[in-house]
SENUGU-355872 format. One line per 4 residues: number of its first residue (from 1); their letters; for each residue y, z, x of C-alpha. Coordinates in nm, 3 decimals, decimal comma. Each point is the difference from the previous one (the first is absolute). Layout:
REM residues N
NUM> a> Y:Z:X  ...
***
This chain:
REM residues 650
1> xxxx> 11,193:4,813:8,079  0,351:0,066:-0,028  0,169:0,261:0,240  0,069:0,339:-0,085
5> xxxx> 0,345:0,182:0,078  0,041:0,315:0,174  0,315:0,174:-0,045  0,142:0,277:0,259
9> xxxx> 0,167:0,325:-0,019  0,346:-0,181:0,116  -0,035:-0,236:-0,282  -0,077:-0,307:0,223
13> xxxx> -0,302:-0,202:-0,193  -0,272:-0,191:0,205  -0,324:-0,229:-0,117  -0,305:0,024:0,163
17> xxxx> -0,353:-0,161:-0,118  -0,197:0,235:-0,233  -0,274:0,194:0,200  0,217:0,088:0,254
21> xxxx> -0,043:0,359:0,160  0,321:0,258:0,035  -0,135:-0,042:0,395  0,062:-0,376:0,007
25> xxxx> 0,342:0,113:-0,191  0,107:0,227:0,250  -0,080:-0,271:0,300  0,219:-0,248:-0,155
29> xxxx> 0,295:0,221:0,033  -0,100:0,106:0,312  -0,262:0,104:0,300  0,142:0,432:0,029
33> xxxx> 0,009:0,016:-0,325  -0,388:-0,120:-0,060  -0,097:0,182:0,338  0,187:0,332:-0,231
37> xxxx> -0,047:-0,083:-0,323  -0,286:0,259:-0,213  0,029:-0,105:-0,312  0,221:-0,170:-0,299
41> xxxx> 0,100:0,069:-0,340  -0,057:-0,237:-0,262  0,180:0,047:-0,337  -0,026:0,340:0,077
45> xxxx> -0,376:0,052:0,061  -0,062:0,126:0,392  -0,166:-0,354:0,133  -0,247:-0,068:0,312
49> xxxx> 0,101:-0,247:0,273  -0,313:-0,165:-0,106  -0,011:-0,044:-0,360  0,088:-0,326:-0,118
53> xxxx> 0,332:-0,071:-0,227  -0,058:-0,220:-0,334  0,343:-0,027:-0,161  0,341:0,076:0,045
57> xxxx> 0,112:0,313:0,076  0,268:0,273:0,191  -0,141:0,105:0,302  0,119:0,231:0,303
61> xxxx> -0,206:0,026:0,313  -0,024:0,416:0,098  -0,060:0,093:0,368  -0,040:0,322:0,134
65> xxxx> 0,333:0,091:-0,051  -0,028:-0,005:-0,357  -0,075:0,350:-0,050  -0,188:0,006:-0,389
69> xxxx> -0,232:-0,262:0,046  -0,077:0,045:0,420  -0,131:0,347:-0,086  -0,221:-0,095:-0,234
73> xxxx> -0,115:-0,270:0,189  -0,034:0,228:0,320  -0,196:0,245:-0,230  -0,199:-0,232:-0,145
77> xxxx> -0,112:-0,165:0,326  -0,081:0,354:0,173  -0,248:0,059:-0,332  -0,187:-0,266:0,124
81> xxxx> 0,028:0,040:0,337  -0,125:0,353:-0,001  -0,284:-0,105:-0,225  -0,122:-0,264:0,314
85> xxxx> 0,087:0,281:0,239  -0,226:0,244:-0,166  -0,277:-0,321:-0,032  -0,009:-0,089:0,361
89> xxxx> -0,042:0,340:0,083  -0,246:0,101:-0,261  -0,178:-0,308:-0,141  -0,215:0,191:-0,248
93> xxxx> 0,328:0,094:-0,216  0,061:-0,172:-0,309  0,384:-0,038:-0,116  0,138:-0,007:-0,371
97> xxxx> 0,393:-0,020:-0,060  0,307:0,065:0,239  0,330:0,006:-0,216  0,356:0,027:0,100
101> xxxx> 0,136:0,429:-0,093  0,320:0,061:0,060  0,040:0,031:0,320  -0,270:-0,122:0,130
105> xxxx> -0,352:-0,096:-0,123  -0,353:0,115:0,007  -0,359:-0,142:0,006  -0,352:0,147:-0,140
109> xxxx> -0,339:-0,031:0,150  -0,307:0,061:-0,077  -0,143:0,163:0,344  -0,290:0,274:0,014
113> xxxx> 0,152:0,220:0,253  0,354:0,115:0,005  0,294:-0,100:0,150  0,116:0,209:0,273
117> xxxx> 0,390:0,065:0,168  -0,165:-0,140:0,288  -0,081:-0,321:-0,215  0,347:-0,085:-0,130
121> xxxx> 0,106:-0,002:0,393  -0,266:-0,265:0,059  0,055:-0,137:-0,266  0,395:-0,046:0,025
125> xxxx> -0,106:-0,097:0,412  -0,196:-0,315:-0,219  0,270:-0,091:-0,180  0,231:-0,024:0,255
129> xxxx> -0,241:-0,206:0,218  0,005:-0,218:-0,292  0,379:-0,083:-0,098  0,043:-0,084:0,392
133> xxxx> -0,314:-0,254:-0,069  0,340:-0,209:-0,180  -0,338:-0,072:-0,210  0,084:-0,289:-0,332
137> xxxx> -0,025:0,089:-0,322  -0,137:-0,249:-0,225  -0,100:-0,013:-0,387  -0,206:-0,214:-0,287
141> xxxx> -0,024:-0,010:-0,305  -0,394:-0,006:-0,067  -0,149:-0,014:-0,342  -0,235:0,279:-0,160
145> xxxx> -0,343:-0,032:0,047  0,097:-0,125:0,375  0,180:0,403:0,045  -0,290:0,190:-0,151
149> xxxx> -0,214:-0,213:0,260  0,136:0,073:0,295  0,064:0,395:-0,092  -0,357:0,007:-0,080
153> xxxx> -0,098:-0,129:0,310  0,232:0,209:0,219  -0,149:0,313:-0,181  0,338:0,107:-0,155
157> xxxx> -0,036:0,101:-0,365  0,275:0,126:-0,061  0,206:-0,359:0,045  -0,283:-0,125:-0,208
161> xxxx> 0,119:0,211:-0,269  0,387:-0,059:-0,002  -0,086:-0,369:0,027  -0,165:0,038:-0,308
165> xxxx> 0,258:0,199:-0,163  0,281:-0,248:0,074  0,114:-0,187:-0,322  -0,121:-0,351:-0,079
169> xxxx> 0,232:-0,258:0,102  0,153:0,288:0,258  -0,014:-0,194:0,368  -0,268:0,193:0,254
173> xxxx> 0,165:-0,011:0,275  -0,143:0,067:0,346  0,212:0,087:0,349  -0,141:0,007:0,347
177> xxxx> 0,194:0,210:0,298  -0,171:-0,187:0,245  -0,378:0,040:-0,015  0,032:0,308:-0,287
181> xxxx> 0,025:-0,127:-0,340  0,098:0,233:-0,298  0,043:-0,114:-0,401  0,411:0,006:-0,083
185> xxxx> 0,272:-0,113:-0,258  0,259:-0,047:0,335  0,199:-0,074:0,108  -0,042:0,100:0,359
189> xxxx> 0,185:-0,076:0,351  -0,046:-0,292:0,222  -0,235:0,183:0,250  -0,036:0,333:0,127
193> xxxx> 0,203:0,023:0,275  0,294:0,010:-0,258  -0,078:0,379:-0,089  0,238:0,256:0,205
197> xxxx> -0,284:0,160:0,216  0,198:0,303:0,072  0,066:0,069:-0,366  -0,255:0,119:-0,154
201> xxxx> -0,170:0,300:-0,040  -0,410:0,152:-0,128  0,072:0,252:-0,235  -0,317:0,204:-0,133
205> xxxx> -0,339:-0,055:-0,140  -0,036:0,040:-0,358  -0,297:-0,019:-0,250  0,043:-0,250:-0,255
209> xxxx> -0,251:-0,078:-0,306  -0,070:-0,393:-0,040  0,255:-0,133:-0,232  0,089:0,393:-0,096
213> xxxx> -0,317:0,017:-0,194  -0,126:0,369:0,118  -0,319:-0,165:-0,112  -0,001:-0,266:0,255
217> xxxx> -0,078:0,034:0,369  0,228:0,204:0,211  0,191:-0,216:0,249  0,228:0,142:0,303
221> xxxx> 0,365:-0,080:-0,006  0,195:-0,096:0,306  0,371:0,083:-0,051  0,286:-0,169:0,231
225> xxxx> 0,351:-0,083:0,010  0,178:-0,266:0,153  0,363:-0,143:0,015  0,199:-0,221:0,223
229> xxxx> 0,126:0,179:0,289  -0,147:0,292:0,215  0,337:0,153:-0,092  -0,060:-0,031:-0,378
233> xxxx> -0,354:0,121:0,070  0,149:0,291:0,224  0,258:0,077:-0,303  -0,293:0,064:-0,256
237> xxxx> -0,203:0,191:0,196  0,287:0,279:0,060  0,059:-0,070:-0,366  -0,353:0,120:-0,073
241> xxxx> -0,023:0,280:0,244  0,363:0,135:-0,195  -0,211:-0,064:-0,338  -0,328:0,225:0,162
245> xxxx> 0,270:0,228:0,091  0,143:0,070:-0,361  -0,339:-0,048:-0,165  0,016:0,232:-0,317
249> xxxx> -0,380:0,125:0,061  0,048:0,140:0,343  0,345:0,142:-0,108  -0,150:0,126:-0,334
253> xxxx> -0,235:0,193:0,228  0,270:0,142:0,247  0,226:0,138:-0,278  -0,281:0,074:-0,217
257> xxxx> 0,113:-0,142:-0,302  -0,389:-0,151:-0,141  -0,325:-0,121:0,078  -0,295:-0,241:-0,154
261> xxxx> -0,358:0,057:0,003  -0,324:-0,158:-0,088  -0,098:0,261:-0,304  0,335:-0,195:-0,157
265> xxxx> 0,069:-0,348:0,112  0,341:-0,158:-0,007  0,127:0,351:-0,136  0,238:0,232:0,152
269> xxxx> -0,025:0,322:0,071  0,359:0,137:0,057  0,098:0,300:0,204  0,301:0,226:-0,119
273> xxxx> 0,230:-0,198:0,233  -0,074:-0,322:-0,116  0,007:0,123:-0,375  0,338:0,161:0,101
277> xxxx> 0,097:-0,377:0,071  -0,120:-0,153:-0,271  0,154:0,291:-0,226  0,311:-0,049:0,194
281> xxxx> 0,007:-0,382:-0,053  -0,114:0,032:-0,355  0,208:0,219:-0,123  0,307:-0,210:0,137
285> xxxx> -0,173:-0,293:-0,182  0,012:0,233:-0,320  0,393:0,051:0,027  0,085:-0,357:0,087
289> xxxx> -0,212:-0,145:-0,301  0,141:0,287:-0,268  0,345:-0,139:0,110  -0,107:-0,343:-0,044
293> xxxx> -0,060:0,046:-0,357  -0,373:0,032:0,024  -0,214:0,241:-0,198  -0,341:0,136:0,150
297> xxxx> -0,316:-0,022:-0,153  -0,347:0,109:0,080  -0,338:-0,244:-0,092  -0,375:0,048:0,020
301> xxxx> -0,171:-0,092:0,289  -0,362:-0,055:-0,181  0,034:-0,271:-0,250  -0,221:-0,198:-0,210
305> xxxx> -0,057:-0,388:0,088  0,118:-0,089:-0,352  0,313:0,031:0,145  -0,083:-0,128:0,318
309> xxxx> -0,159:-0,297:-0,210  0,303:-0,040:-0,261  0,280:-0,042:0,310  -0,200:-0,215:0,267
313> xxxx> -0,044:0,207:0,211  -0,386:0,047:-0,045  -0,011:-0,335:0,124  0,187:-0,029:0,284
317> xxxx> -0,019:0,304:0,116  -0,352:0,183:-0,108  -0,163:-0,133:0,362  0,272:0,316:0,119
321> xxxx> -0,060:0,219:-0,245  -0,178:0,388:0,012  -0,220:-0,031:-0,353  -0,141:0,329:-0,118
325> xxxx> -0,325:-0,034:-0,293  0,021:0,309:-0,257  -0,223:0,028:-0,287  0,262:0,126:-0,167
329> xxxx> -0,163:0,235:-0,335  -0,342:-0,080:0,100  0,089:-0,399:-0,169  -0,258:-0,246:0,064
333> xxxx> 0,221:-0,219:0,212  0,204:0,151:0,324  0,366:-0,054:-0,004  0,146:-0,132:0,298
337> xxxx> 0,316:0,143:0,147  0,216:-0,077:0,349  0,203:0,199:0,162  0,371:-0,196:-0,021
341> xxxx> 0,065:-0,293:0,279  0,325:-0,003:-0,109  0,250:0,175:-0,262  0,142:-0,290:-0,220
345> xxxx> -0,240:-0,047:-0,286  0,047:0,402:-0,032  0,414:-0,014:0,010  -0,086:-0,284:-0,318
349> xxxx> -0,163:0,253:-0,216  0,270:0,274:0,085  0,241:-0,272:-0,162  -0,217:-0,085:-0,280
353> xxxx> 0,014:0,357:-0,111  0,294:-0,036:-0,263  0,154:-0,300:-0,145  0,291:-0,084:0,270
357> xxxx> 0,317:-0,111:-0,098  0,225:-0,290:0,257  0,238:0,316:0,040  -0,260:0,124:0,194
361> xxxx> 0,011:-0,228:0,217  0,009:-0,036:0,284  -0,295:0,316:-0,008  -0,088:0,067:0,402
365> xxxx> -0,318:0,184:-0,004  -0,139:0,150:0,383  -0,299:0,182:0,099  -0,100:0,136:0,340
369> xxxx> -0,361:-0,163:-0,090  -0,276:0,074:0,182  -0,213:-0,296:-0,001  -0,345:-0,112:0,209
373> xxxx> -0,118:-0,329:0,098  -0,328:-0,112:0,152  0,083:-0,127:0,348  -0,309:-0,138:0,218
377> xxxx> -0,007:0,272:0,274  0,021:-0,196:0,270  0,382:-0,121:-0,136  0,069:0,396:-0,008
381> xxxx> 0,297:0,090:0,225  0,124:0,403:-0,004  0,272:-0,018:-0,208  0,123:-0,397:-0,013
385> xxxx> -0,341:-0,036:-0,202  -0,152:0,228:-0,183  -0,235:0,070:-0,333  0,208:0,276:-0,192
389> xxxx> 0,377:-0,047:0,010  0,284:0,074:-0,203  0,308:-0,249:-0,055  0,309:0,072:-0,089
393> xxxx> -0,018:-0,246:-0,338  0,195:-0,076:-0,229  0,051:-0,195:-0,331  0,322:-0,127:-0,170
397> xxxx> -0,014:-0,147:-0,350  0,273:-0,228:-0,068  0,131:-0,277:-0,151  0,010:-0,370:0,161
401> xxxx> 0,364:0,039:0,024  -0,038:0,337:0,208  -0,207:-0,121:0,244  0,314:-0,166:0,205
405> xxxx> 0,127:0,418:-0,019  -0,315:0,134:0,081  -0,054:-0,202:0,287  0,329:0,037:0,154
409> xxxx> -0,020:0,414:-0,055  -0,339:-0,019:0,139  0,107:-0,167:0,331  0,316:0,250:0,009
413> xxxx> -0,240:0,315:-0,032  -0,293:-0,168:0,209  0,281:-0,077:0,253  0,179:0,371:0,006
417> xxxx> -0,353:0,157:0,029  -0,090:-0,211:0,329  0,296:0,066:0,193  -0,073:0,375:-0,086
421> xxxx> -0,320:-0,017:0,166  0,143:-0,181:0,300  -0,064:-0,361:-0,080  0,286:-0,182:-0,013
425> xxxx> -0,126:-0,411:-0,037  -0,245:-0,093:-0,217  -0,115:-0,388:-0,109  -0,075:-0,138:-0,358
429> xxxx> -0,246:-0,245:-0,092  -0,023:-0,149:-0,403  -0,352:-0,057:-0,067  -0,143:-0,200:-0,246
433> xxxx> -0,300:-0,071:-0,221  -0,330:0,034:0,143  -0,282:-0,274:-0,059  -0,194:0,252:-0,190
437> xxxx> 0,256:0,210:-0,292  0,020:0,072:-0,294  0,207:-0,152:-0,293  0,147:-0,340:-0,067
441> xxxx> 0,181:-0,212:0,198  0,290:-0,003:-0,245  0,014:0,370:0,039  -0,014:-0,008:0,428
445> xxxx> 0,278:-0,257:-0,022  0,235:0,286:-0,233  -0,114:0,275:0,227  0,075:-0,155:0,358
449> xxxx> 0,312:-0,195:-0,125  0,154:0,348:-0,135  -0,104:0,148:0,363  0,138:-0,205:0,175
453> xxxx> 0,270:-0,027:-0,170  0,044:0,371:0,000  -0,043:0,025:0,433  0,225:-0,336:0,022
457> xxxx> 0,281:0,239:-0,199  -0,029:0,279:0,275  -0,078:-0,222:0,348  -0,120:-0,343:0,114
461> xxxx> -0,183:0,196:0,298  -0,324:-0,065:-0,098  -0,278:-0,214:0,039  -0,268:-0,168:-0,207
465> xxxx> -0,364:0,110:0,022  -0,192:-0,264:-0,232  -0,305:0,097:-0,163  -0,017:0,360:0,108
469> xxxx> 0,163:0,206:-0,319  -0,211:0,219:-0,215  -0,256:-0,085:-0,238  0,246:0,098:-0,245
473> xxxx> 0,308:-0,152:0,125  0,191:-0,038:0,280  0,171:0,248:0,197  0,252:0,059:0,291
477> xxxx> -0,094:0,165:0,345  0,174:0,176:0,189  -0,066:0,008:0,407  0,131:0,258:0,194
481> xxxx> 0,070:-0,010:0,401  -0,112:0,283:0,214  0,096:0,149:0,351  -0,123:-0,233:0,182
485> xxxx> 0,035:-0,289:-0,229  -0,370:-0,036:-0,266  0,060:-0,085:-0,322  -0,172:0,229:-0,279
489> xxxx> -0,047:-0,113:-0,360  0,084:0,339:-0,221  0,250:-0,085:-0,289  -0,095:-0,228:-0,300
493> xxxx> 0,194:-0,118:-0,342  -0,246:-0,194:-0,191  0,101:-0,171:-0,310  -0,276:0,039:-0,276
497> xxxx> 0,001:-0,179:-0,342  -0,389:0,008:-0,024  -0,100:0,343:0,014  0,229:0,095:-0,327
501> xxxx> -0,127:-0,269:-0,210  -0,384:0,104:0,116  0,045:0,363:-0,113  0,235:-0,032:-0,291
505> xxxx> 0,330:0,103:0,134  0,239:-0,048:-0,241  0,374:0,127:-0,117  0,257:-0,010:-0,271
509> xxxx> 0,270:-0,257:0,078  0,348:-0,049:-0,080  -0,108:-0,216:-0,302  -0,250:0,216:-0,164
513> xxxx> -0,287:-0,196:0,101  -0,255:0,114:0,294  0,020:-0,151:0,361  -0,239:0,014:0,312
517> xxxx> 0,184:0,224:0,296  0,009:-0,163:0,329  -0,182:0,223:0,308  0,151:0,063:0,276
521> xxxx> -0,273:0,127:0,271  0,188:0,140:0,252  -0,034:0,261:0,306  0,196:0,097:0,319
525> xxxx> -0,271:0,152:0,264  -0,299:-0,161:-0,116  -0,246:0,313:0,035  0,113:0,303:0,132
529> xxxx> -0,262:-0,015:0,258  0,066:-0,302:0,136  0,362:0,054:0,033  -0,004:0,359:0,150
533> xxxx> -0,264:-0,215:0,254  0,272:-0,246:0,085  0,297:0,312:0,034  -0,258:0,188:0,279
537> xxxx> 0,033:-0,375:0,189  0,348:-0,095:-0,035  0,146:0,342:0,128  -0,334:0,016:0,213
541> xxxx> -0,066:0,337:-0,176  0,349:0,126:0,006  0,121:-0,003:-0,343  0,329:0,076:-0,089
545> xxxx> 0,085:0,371:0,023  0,028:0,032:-0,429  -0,402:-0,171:0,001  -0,156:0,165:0,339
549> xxxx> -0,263:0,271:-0,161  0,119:0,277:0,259  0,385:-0,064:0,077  -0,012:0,322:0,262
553> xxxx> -0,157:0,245:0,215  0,175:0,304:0,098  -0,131:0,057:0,399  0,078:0,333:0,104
557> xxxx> -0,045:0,002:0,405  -0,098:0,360:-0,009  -0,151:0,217:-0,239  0,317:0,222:-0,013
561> xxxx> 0,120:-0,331:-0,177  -0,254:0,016:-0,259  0,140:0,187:-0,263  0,375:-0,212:0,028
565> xxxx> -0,258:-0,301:-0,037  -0,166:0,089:-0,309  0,384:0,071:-0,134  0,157:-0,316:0,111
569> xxxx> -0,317:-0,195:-0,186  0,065:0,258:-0,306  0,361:-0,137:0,005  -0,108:-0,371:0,038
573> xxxx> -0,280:0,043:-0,284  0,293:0,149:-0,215  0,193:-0,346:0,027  -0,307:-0,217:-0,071
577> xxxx> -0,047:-0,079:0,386  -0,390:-0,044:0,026  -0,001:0,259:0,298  -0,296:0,178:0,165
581> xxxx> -0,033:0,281:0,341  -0,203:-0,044:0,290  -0,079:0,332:0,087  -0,329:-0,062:0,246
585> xxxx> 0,055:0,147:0,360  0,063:-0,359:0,149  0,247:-0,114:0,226  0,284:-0,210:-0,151
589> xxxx> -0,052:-0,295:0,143  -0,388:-0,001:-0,106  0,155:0,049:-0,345  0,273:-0,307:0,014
593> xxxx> -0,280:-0,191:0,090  -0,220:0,065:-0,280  0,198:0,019:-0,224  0,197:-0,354:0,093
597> xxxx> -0,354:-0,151:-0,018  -0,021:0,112:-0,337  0,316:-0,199:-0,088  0,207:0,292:-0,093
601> xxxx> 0,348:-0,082:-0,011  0,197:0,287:0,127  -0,116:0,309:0,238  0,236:0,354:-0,015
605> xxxx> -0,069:0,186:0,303  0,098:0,367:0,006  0,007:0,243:0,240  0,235:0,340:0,160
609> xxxx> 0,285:-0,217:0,013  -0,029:-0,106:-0,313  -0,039:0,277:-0,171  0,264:0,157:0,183
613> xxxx> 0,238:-0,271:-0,125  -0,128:-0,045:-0,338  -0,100:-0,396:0,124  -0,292:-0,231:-0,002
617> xxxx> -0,064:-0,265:0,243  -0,073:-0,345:-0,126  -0,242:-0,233:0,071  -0,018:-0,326:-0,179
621> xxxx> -0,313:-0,242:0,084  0,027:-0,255:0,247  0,277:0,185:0,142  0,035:0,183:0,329
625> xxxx> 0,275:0,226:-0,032  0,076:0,280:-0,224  0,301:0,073:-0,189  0,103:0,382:-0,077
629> xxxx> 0,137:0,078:-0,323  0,101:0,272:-0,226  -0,317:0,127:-0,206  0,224:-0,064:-0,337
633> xxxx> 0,120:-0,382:0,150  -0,328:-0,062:0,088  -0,143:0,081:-0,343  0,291:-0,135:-0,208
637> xxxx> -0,053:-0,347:0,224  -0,416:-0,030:-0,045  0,079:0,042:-0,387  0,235:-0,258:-0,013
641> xxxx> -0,244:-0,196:0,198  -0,315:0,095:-0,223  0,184:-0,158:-0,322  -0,174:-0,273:-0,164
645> xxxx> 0,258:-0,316:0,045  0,008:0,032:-0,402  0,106:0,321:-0,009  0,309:-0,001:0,305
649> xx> 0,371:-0,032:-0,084  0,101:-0,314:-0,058
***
């Protein structure tokens, strides 16, 4: 047989005989860089040392300096590794799956009694023990009815049934860690002593239905994260203490802004300071969009599946949808309703009302729509996931020519907005047609040429995200960077030439004759939920002084002060300063406290001098000192300050 040719990343070409392993590769070039070597790529495709190569190909051999494909492999490896651990020390547990997560991995096992914090210590003690064991790692490639055998034997059902689910012609592949052996696509490292056994980390116990089935048998899910340093390691952990830190729920309580219980899963309950932030950030969202050109609307939330049926939705969506039954006029069949997932078959029939004309065009139609989803309630997260929401949606009816406008005033307006709220980077990501959609091929190829034509006309900063557009169409995403550096998905411009056609959207062109609209999907903060979550965690509950729900106390220090206090908040209410007093008979310092606790941006502490002079002392949080002012400098300054960014001189 004749030789196959390898070719490397510096170009250089090599032939080797076919069969050979990326191992054997990586000894020919030399002895470190076998004794280093974890893995190869091949054409692309991440590669075991051990798998044979049949024909010609690139190929690059990664070591542990290769950052991508190390962690994965050092993730990968502790899966299985914990999964022996947990074995040796408790034979009687069955395991299931271990993926990679980002960050890290996890593993689920079927085990009658619980996992304990004292059992993760053993358990990460095991693991250790067994990376400095150096042990091999070694795989075949075994054929069916040989996997199911030896599953059945070892009493492990669960690897019966995912050898059983794998695909016909699919390889079963089988990997030993020593003595432990666990079904696996790969690849994996060269033995276990490769793993950094300072760098990872057990993370939490978890329940976890088999294969997400809530019908299946409940499983417990070991969480951990790994990387390749103790250093990296060390660097996430603060990172994740900074993140418990800012969590929205624990500041949501502290400032009392909302709450979620049982009687109303997924829902919020909001207090009158966080429904003074959301009223605060919605009514800047108002003015921006009015400015923009956009008109408001307002849509049903209870609908009737026709329409659910007649756009797509009903089946693509209907698994996460509320349905209500009426037996609507005592008829002999019910009619089913749903409460809306979502606002755009709704923002059609607003534009069906009236034959439109293309001088109409382009028509931006936006709703504050409140819309509810079914979300399993274990995937419920306060305010990041939720049941009830409201987005701040929007619709623009165009032309294909206007979509290259649209699109560029959409980024300007998307991009102005963010850097109001404090974020000033955000990422963009094109993606394209999913494996299930609807419409043609011929009309995918129109709608993602004129997008990308359209983003390609206002940046080249963007990346591609195949096979992860909308049902509809395909869409842009926009990422934005946090404090302390997460990326959250909120904005979206989705290009729709399906939905129109579905529900008979139609106008007048140029010519006389009638044309299908293009859709243009679009929205800035996602859900106003969501994004007032991410605010609380990026300022770590201090908002900027023009969104905090109480902008100031007035403090008197004695209750001589008490009547200048209620006048100095009189004259801050006057000037749209959200001001309060804080008459109790406390000390002042019990009162900064509290009060800074409660995120409040600025404290005004009054007293005899004060009123003497006509002055305030102020606080601001996170400060120390004070600064004295003028009660008329003071007020004229916390206005200025309490401006929307909208609203302040340019």
């Amino acid at each position: 047989m004749a030789d196959i040719t390898l070719t490397f990343p510096d170009g250089a070409a090599r032939s080797f005989p076919p069969g050979i392993t990326a191992a054997e590769v990586a000894q020919s070039i030399s002895k470190s860089l076998a004794r280093r070597a974890i893995s190869a790529r091949l054409d692309g495709a991440h590669w075991d040392l051990q798998w044979p190569i049949a024909a010609d190909a690139a190929i690059a051999i990664h070591t542990l300096e290769d950052e991508g494909p190390a962690l994965e492999l050092i993730r990968h490896d502790l899966a299985h590794i914990m999964a022996r651990a947990v074995q040796e020390l408790w034979p009687e547990v069955r395991v299931t799956i271990g993926p990679v997560i980002k960050d890290g991995w996890f593993y689920d096992f079927d085990r009658e009694a619980p996992f304990t914090p004292d059992d993760l210590g053993a358990i990460e003690k095991r693991m250790r023990e067994i990376i400095a064991l150096r042990d091999p790692v070694r795989t075949e490639v075994w054929d069916r009815a040989r996997a199911i055998a030896h599953y059945r034997a070892a009493g492990e059902p669960f690897k019966v049934e995912l050898v059983e689910a794998i695909p016909a012609g699919e390889p079963i592949r089988m990997y030993w860690h020593g003595p432990w052996q666990d079904l696996c696509r790969g690849p994996h490292l060269q033995h276990t002593g490769q793993v950094p056994p300072d760098a990872f980390r057990l993370m939490s116990v978890a329940g976890a239905y088999w294969r997400g089935d809530p019908r299946n048998r409940q499983l417990q899910r070991i969480y951990g994260v790994a990387f390749r340093s103790r250093e990296a390691l060390k660097a996430h952990l603060t990172l994740l203490e900074e993140a418990a830190r800012r969590d929205h729920r624990r500041l949501g309580r502290e400032m009392e802004l909302f709450h979620f219980q049982e009687e109303a899963p997924g829902m919020v309950f909001w207090h009158p300071n966080g429904w003074t932030v959301w009223r605060t950030l919605e009514d800047y969202m108002r003015r921006r969009l009015r400015a923009a050109g956009y008109r408001e609307i307002r849509t049903p939330q209870v609908v009737d599946r026709k329409l659910w049926e007649a756009s797509g939705h009903w089946d693509n969506y209907r698994a996460n949808m509320f349905l209500t039954e009426i037996d609507e006029d005592h008829a002999n069949e019910k009619r089913t309703n749903a409460l809306k997932p979502m606002n755009c078959p709704c923002h059609v029939q607003v534009f069906n009302q009236g034959m439109k004309s293309y001088r109409d065009l382009p028509l931006r139609l936006a709703e504050f729509g409140a819309c509810h989803r079914y979300e399993p309630h274990g995937a419920l997260h306060g305010l990041m996931r939720v049941r009830g929401f409201t987005q701040d949606d929007a619709h623009i009816f165009c032309t294909e020519a206007q979509i290259e406008g649209e699109c560029a005033a959409f980024i300007g307006l998307l991009s102005s907005i963010y850097r109001d709220l404090g974020f000033a980077r955000f990422d963009i990501k094109l993606s394209t047609r999913p494996e299930v959609r609807a419409g043609t091929d011929a009309t995918w190829d129109r709608a993602e040429g004129a997008l990308e034509q359209a983003i390609r006309k206002v940046t080249d900063a963007f990346v591609v995200d195949p096979g992860e557009g909308a049902f509809y169409g395909p869409k842009l995403d926009f990422r934005l960077t946090d404090a302390i550096g997460r990326e959250w998905q909120c904005g979206t411009f989705q290009c729709d030439f399906v939905l129109p056609e579905r529900l008979g959207a139609e106008y007048v062109g140029a010519d006389g004759a009638r044309h299908r609209p293009v859709m243009l999907h679009r929205a800035i903060l996602g859900s106003f939920e969501r994004f007032i979550g991410i605010l609380l965690e990026n300022y770590a509950g201090r908002l900027p002084f023009w969104l905090a729900p109480v902008q100031a106390v007035v403090a008197p220090i004695v209750s001589e002060a008490d009547d200048f206090a209620r006048s100095v908040a009189a004259a801050l209410l006057a000037r749209g300063v959200r001001a309060t007093t804080d008459l109790r008979n406390e000390k002042i310092g019990y009162k900064v406290r509290e009060h800074s606790l409660a995120k409040v941006p600025v404290i005004l502490a009054v007293g005899r001098d004060e009123i003497a002079a006509g002055t305030v002392a102020l606080r601001r949080l996170g400060e120390e000192g004070t600064e004295s002012l003028a009660l008329a400098a003071a007020v004229a300054r916390l206005a200025a300050e309490a401006t929307p960014p909208d609203l302040r001189p340019a």
